[in-house]
C-alpha positions as CSV (number, residue, x, y, z in Angstrom):
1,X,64.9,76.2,80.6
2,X,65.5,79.2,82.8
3,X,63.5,78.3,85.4
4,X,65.4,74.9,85.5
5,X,68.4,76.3,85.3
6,X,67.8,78.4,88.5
7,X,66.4,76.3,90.2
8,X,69.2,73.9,89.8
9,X,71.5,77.0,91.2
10,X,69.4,77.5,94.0
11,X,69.5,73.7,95.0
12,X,73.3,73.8,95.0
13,X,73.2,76.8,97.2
14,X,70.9,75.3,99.3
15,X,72.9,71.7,99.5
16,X,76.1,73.5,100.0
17,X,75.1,75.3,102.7
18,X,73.2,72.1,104.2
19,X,76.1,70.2,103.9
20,X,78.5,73.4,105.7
21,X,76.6,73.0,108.6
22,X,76.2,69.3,109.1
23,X,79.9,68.3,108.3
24,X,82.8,68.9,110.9
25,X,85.1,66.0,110.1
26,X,88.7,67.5,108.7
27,X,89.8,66.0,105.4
28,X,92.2,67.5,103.5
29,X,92.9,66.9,99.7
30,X,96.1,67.2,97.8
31,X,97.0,71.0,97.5
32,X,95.3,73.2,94.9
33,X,97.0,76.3,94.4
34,X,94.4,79.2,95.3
35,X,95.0,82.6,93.6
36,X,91.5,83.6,94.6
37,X,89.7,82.2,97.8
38,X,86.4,83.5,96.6
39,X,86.0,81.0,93.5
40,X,86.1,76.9,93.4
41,X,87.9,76.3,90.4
42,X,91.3,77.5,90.0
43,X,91.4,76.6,86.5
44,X,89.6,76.6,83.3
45,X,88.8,73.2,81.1
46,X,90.4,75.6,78.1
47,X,94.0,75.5,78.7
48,X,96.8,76.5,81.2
49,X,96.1,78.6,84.4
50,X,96.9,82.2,84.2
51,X,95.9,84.7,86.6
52,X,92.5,85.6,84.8
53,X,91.5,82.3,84.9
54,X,90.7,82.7,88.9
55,X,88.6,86.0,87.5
56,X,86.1,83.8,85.5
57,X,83.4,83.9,88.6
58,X,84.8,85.9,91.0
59,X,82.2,88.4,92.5
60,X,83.2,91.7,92.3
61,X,84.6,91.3,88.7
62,X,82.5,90.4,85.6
63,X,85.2,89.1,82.4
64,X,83.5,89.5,78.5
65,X,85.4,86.9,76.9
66,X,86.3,86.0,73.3
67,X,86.8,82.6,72.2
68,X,87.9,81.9,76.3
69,X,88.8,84.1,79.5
70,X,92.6,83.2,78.7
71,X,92.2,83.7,75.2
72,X,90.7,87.0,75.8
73,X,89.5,88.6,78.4
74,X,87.8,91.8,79.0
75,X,87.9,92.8,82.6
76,X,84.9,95.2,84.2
77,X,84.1,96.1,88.2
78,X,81.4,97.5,89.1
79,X,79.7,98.3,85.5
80,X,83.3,100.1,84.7
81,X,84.6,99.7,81.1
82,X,87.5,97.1,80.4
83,X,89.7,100.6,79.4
84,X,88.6,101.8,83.4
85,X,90.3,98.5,85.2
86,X,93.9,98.0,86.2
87,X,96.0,95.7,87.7
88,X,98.5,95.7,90.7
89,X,101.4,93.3,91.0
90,X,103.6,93.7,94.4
91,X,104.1,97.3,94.3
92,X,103.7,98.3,90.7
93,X,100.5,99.3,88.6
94,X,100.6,97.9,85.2
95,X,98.3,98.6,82.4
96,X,97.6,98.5,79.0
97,X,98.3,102.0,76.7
98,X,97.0,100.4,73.6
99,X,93.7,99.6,74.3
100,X,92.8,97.5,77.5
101,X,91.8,94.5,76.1
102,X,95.5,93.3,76.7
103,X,95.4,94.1,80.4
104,X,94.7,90.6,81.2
105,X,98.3,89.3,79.3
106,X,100.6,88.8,83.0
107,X,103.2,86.4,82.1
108,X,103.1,84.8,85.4
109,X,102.7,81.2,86.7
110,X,100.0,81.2,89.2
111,X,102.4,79.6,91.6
112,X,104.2,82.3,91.8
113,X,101.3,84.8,93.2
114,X,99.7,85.0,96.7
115,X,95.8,84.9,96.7
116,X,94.4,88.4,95.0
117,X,92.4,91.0,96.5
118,X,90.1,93.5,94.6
119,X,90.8,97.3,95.5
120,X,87.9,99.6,94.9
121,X,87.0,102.9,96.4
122,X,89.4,104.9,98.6
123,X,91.5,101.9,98.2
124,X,91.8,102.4,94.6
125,X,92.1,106.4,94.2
126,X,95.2,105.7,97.1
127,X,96.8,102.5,96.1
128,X,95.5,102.4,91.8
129,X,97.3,104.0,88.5
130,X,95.5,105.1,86.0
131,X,92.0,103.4,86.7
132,X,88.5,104.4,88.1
133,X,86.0,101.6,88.3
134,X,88.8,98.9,90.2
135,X,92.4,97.1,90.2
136,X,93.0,93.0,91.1
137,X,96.0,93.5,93.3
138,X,98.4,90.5,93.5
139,X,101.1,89.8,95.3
140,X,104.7,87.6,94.7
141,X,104.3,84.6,96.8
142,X,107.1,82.9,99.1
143,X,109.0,80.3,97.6
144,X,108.7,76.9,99.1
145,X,110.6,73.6,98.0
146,X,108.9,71.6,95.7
147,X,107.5,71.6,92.3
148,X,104.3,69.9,90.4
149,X,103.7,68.9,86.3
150,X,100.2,69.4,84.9
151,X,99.1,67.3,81.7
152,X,95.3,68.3,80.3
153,X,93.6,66.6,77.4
154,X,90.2,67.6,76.2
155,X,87.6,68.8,73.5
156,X,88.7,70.5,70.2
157,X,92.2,68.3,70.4
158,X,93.5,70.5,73.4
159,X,96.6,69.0,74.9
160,X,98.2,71.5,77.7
161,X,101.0,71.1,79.9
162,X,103.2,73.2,83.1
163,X,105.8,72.4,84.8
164,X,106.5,74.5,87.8
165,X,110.3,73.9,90.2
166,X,111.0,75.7,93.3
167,X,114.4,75.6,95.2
168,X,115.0,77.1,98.1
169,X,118.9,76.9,100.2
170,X,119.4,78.9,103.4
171,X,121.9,82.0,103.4
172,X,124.8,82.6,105.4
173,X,123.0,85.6,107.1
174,X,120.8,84.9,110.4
175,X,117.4,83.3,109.4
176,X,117.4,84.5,106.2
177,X,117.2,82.1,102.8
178,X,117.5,82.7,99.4
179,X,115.0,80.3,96.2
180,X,114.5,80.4,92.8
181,X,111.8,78.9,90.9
182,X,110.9,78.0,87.2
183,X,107.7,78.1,85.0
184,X,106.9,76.5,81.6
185,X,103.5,75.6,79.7
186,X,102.1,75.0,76.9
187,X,98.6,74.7,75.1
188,X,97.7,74.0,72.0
189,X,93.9,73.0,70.2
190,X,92.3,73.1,67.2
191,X,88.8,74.7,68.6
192,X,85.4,73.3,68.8
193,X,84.3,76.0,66.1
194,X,85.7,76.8,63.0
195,X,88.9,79.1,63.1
196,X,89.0,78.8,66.6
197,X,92.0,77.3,67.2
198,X,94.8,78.7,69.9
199,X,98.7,78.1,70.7
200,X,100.0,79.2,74.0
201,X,103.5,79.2,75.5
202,X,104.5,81.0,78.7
203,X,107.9,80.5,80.8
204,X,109.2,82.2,84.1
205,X,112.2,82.5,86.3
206,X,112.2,84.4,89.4
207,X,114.8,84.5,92.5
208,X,114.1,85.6,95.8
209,X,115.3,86.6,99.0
210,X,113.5,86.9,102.6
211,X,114.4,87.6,105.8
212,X,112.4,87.9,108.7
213,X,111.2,90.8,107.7
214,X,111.3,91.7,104.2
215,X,110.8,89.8,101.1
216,X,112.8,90.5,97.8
217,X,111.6,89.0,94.0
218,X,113.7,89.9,91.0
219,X,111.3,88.1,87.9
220,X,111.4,87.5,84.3
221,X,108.3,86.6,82.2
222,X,107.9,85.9,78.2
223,X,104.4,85.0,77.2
224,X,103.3,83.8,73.2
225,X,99.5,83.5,72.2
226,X,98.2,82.9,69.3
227,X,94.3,82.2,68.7
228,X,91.7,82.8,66.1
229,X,87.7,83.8,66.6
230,X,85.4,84.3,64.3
231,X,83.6,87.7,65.2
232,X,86.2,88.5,67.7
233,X,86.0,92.1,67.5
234,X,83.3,92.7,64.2
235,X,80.3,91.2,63.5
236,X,81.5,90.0,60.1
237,X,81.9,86.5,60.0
238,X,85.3,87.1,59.2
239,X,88.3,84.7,60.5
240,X,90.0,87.1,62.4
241,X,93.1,86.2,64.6
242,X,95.3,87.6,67.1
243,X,99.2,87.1,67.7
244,X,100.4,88.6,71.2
245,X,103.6,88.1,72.1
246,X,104.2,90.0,76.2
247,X,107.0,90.5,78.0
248,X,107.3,91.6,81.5
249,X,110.4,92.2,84.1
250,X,109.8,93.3,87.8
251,X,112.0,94.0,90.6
252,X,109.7,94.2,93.8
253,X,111.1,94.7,97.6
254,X,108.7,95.2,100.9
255,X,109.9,94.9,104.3
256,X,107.3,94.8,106.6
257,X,107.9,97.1,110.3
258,X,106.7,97.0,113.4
259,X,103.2,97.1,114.0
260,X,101.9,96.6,110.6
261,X,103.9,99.4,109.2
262,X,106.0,98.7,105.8
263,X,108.0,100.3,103.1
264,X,107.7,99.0,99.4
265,X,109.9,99.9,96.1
266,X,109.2,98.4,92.7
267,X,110.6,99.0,89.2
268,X,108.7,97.1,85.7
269,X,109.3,96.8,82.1
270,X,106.4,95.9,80.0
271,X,106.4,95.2,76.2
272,X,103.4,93.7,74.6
273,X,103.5,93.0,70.9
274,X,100.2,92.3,69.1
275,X,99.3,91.2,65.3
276,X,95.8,91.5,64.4
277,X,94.1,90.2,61.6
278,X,90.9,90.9,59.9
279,X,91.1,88.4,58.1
280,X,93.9,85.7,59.3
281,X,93.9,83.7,55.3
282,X,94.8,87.0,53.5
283,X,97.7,87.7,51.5
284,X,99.7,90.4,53.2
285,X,101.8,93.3,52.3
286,X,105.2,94.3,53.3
287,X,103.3,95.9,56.1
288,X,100.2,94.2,58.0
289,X,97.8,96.9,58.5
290,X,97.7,95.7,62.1
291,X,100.7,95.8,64.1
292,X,101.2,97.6,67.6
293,X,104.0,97.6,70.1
294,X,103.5,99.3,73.2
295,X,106.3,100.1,75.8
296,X,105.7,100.7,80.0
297,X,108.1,100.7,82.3
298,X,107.8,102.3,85.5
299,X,108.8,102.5,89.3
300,X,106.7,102.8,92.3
301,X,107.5,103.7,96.1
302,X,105.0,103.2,98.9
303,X,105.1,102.6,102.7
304,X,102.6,102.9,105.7
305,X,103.8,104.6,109.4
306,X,102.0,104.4,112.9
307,X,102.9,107.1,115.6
308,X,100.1,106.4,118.3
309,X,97.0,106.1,117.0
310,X,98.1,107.8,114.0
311,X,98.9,106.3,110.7
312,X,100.4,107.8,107.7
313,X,100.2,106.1,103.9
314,X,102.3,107.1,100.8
315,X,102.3,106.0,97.3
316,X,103.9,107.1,94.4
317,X,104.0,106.1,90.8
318,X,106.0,107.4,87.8
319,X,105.1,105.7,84.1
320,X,106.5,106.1,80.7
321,X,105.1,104.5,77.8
322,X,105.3,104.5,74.1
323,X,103.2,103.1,71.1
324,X,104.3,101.8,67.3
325,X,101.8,100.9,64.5
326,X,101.5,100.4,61.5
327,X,97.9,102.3,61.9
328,X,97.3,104.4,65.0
329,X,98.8,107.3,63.6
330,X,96.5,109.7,63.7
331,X,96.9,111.1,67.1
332,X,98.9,113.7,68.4
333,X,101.6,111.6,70.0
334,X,102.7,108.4,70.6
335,X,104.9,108.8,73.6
336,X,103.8,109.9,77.1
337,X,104.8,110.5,80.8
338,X,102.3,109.7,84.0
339,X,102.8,110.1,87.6
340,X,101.4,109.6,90.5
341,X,101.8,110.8,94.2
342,X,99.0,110.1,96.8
343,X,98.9,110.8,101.1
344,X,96.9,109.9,103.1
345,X,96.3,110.8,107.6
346,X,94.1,108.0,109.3
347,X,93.4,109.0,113.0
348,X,91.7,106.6,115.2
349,X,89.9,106.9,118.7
350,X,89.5,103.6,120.7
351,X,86.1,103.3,122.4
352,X,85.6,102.1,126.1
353,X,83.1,99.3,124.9
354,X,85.9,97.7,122.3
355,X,86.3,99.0,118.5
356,X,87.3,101.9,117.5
357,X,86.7,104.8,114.8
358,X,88.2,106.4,112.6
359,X,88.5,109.0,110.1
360,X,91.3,109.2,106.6
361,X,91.4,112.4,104.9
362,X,93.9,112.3,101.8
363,X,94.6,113.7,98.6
364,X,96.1,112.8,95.3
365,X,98.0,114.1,92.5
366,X,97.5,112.6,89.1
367,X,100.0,114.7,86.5
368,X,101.3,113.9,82.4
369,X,103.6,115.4,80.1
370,X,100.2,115.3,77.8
371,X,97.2,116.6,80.6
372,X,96.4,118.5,83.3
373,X,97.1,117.8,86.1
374,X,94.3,116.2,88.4
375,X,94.0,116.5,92.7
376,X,91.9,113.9,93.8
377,X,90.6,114.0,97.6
378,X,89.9,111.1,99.6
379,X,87.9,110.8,102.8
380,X,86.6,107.7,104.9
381,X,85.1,107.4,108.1
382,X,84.5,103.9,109.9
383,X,83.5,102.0,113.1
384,X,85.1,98.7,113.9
385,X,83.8,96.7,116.6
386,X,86.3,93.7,118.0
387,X,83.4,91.3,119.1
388,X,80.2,91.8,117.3
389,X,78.3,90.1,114.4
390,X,78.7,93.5,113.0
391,X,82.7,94.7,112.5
392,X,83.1,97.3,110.3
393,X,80.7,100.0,109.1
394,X,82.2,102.3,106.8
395,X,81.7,106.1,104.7
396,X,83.8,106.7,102.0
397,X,83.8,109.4,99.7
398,X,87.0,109.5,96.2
399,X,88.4,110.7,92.9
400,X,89.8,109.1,90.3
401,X,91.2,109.9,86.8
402,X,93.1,108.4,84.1
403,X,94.2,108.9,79.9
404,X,92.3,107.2,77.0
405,X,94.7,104.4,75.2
406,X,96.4,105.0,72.6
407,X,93.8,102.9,70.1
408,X,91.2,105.8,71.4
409,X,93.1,108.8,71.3
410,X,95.4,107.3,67.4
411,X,92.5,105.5,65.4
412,X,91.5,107.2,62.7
413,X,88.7,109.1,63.2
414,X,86.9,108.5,59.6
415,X,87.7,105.4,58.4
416,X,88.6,102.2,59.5
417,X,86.7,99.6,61.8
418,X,87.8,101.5,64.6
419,X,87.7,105.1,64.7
420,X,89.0,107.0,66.9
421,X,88.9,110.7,68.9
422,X,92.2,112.7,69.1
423,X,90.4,115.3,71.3
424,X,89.5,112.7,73.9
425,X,90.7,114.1,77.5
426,X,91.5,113.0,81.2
427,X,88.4,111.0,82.2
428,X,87.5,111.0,86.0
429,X,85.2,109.2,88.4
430,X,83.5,110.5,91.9
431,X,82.5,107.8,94.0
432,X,80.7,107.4,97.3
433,X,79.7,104.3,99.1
434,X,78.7,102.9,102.4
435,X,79.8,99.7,103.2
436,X,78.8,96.9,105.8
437,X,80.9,93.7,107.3
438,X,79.9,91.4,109.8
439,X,79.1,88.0,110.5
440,X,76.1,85.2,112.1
441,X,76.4,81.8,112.6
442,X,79.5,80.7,110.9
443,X,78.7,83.0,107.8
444,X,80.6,86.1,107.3
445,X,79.7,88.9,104.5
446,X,80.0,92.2,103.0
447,X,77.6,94.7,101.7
448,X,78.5,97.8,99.6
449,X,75.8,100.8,98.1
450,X,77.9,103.0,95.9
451,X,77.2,105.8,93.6
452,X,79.8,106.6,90.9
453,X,79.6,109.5,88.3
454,X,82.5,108.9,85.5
455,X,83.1,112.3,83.5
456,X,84.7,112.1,80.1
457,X,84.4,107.7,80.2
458,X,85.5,106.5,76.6
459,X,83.0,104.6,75.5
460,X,83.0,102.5,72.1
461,X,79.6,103.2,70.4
462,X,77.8,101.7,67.6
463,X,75.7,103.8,65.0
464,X,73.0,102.5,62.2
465,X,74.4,102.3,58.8
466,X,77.5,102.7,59.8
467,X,79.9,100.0,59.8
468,X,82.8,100.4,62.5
469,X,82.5,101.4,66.1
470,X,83.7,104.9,67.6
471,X,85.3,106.4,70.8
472,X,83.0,108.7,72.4
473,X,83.0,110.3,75.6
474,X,80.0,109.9,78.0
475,X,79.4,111.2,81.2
476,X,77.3,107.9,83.5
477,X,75.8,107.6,86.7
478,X,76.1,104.1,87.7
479,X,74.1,103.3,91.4
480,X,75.4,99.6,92.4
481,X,75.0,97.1,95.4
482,X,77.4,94.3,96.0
483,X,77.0,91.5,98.4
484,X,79.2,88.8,99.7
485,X,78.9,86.1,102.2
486,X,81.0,83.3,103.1
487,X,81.0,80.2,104.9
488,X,84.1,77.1,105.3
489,X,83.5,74.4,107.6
490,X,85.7,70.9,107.3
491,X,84.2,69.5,104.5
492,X,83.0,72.4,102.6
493,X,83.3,76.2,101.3
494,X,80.3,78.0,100.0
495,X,80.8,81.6,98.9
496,X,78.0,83.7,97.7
497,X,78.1,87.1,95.4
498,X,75.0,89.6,94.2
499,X,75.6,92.6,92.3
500,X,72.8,95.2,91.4
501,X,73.3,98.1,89.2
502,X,71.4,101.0,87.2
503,X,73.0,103.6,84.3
504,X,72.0,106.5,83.3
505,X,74.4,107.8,80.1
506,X,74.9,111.6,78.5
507,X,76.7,110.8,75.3
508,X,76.9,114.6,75.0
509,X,74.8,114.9,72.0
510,X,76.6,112.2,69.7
511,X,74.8,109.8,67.5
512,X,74.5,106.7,69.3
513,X,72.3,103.8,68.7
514,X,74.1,101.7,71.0
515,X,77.4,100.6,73.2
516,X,79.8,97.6,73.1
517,X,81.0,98.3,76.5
518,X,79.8,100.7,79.0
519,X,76.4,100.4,78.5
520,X,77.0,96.0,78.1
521,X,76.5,95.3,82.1
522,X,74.5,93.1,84.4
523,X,71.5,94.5,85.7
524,X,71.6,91.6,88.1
525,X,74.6,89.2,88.7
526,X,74.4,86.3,91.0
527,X,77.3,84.0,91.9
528,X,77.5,80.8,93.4
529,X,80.8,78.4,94.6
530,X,81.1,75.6,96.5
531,X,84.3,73.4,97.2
532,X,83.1,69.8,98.8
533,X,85.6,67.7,100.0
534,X,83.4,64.2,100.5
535,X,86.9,62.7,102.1
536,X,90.8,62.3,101.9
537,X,90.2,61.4,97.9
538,X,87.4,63.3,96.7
539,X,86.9,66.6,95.9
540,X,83.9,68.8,94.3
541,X,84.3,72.3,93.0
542,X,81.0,74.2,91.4
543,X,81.3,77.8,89.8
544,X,77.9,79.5,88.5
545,X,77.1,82.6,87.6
546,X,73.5,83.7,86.5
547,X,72.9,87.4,85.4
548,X,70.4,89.7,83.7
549,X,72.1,91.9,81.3
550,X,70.7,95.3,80.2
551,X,69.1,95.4,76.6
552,X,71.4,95.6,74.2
553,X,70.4,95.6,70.2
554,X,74.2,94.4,69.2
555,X,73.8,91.4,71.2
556,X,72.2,89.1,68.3
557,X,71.5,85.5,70.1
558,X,71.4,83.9,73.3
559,X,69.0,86.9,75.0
560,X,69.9,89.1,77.9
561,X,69.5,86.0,80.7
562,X,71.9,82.8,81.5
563,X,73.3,80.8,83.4
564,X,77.0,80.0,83.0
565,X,78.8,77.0,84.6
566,X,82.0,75.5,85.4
567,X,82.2,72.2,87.5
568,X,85.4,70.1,88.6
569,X,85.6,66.8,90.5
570,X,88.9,66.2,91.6
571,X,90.3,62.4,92.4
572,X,93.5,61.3,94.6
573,X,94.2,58.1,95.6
574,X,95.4,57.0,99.2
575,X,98.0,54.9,97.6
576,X,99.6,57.6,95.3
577,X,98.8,60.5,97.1
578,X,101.2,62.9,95.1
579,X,99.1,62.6,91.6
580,X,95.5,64.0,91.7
581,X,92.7,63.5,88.6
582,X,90.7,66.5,87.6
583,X,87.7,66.1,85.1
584,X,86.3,69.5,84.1
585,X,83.3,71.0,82.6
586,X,83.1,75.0,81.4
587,X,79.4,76.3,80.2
588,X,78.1,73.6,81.2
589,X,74.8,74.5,79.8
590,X,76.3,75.0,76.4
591,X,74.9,78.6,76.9
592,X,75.0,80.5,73.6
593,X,75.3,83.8,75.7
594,X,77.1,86.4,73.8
595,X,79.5,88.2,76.7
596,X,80.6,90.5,74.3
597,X,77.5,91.9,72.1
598,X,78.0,90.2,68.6
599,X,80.9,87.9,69.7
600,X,80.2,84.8,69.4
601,X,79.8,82.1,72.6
602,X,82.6,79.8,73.8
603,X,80.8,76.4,73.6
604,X,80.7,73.6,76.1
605,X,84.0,72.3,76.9
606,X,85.4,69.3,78.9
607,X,88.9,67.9,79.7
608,X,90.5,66.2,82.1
609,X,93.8,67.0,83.9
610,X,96.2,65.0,85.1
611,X,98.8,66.5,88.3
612,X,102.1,65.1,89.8
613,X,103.7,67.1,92.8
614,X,106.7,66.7,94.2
């Protein structure tokens, strides 16, 4: 069956990139909204888009999901732990103080984002708060007229629906204009397993105003989820459930300056509310014996100067957050203060035979009313070529650090299904890589050879005989390759990932018989998308992702190999060419693959998905 299931990847590679070359006829289909340009479908068969549903195959980040990626969704780059991820939207950092696994829970309407980049590296220890492995960096898109409703039917009784409004009026100053737009949706299904059901509701406003040169959002976001798993986060068998209820405000200005230059202030409030249950059919108390609130607000300032042939970047973060429970009470606080200030000096030299290089030295300050403070140097040094198959060849060399959430540092430490470490300190990351871009014959790609050593990574362990799992620190070497190529023609897109990567783990003397997270990677991960549009009505879109996971004696069925799935075929008629049909398939293998060790699989699901735009 593996062999098959290979070599049915390999033939759609192969056909894709056949069909790439051959076709050069333009046809265009009705407008999909793309968040990510480096993944076919834009949505999931399992409810309403949200911004980790574009995350489900996308190369550079591998998502551990239970029940489904919007469900829950663990996010990891480059074998990094879901705590060592973070997220960028506009100018701000967000994050999740209570645990990470909520990192993924932005109340935001996809049409309301520009297409995502992931920031790694230099990038990352510049531009990143509080994470070390990686950051998905979005930004707020410009409003345009129009609006579209979204109906989706399926398996397990789903029934979804959004409906997205924009408005846009011109102002009385010069060419500037002023729009609003509106987000709601819904999901709701009983599940294809037992206690698997989910109910989802999500609804934004956002105003805006642009000018020629700046661009200013003022947003509101309110986002409800609730959804049971068996084995969601214990290997019980026990009905457990989750109610998260997230609410998010941003203000975000940029104005962009003369030759690429720009200046960019943000301010965020964050409040996530989550009830987990054990057991969801239990009697409760007065008090369920898990409740958490967490509080982050923040405000971020950052901007980019060119003098000559010299450029100057700046970022700064500050961060307060704050923690309630009704059980993580057995840390030393639950209230903290983080900041951020970063510079960086890029001098270039231009070269007689076109290109240039140049060399970034930088530094930055990591600081908390609860740690040490952290310096963090940066330096990069690169060639660019303007008209070569190969364009960029790069040396980097960063720090990063960050804090252990609150669930790590406030667990108990001796009782409990999870226990936790009140000694736990600042964790940091060295990384170096050496990176390659280029292009051949209508293909264009990336390759990337990094070594990252992570000091003090929290890390949730198992042990024999003992029933709950524990925050450790480990110190890990992790040696990775990532590769990317690309290539769009008229009729199709084909866009090819690889990632490598080997571990090597000091839990410091500590009693472990194994790891949920850190040590739960892909040895090898290969992705594979194609988007074929056969003509002005038809449309194909093919996500696959086939891996080799490390050993792992908590994952219980399904093995360490698979090949996961999701497949779209899109219909709009000539003759009412404002609707479009969308039948979908996710796992379609019906892979039994446990992403998480001991969670169980998401089974094979399929619905179709009717849009109207306007």
């Amino acid at each position: 069956m593996r062999t098959l299931r290979l070599s049915i990847l390999a033939a759609i590679w192969g056909f894709a990139s056949v069909l790439c070359i051959a076709q050069e006829r333009p046809e265009v289909l009705a407008e999909v909204r793309v968040l990510s340009d480096r993944i076919a479908n834009q949505a999931s068969a399992a409810a309403f888009a949200m911004p980790v549903s574009t995350l489900r195959f996308e190369p550079q980040v591998d998502i551990q999901t239970r029940n489904f990626g919007e469900a829950q969704a663990d996010l990891t780059i480059r074998g990094g732990t879901f705590e060592s991820v973070g997220v960028k939207l506009g100018g701000i950092s967000l994050s999740d103080p209570q645990t990470g696994h909520y990192l993924a829970e932005i109340p935001v309407a996809i049409d309301m984002l520009a297409t995502s980049k992931i920031v790694t590296g230099a990038a990352l220890a510049l531009e990143g708060n509080n994470a070390t492995s990686g950051a998905v960096a979005y930004t707020w898109r410009p409003i345009t007229a129009g609006g579209a409703a979204h109906v989706t039917i399926g398996d397990g009784q789903l029934f979804s629906t959004t409906w997205y409004q924009a408005m846009v009026t011109p102002s009385r100053f010069g060419k500037s204009r002023v729009g609003a737009d509106v987000a709601f949706a819904r999901s709701r299904s009983e599940g294809l397993l037992p206690d698997a059901d989910h109910a989802f509701d999500r609804i934004n406003v956002r105003l805006q105003a642009v000018s020629p040169a700046s661009q200013t959002d003022v947003f509101a976001g309110y986002q409800s989820k609730q959804f049971g798993w068996r084995n969601l986060y214990t290997p019980y068998q026990s009905p457990e459930s989750e109610n998260l209820q997230t609410l998010l405000f941003a203000l975000n200005h940029r104005a962009g300056l003369l030759g690429g230059d720009y200046f960019e202030t943000s301010v965020f409030y964050r409040r996530n509310k989550d009830d987990y249950a054990y057991n969801r059919y239990a009697a409760l108390g007065a008090t369920h014996p898990f409740q958490h609130t967490t509080w982050l607000s923040g405000a971020a300032l950052s901007g980019r100067h060119t003098m000559d042939d010299f450029v100057a970047d700046f970022h700064g973060e500050l961060w307060v957050d704050e923690i309630e429970s009704t059980s993580l009470l057995f840390g030393r606080y639950q209230t903290r203060t983080l900041a951020k200030v970063s510079i960086a000096a890029e001098k270039s030299w231009m070269k007689d035979s076109g290109g240039r290089i140049s060399a970034k030295v930088g530094v930055a300050f990591d600081d908390s009313n609860r740690f040490r403070t952290a310096v963090s140097p940066v330096i990069e040094l690169a060639r660019e070529w303007s008209a070569a198959e190969l364009s960029r060849l790069w040396l980097s060399f960063s720090r990063a650090t960050q804090v252990p959430s609150y669930t790590a540092l406030n667990a108990n430490p001796s009782a409990g299904l999870f226990r936790g470490n009140a000694s736990l300190g600042r964790e940091r990351t060295a990384n170096l890589e050496l990176g390659i871009a280029g292009g051949h014959a209508g293909w264009t790609s990336d390759a990337v050879i990094f070594y990252r050593v992570d000091s003090d990574l929290v890390d949730w362990t198992y042990r024999r005989g003992i029933t709950a799992r524990s925050a450790n620190p480990v110190n890990m070497a992790t040696t990775g390759m990532e590769l990317l190529a690309r290539r769009s023609s008229a009729h199709a897109d084909v866009i090819i990932g690889f990632t490598a990567l080997a571990k090597a783990a000091d839990y410091r003397g500590a009693a472990i018989d194994a790891s949920f997270y850190a040590l739960n990677y892909a040895r090898y991960r290969l992705t594979a998308a194609l988007v074929y549009r056969f003509n002005h009505e038809w449309e194909l879109r093919l996500d696959n992702a086939a891996r080799l996971q490390a050993d792992n004696v908590l994952r219980l069925i399904g093995g360490d190999e698979t090949l996961i799935s999701s497949w779209g075929i899109s219909y709009r008629p000539n003759t009412f060419s404002r609707a479009r049909v969308t039948l979908r398939a996710d796992n379609v293998w019906n892979s039994n693959y446990q992403e998480v060790p001991a969670v169980t699989a998401t089974p094979r699901l399929i619905s179709i998905e009717l849009v109207y735009g306007w």
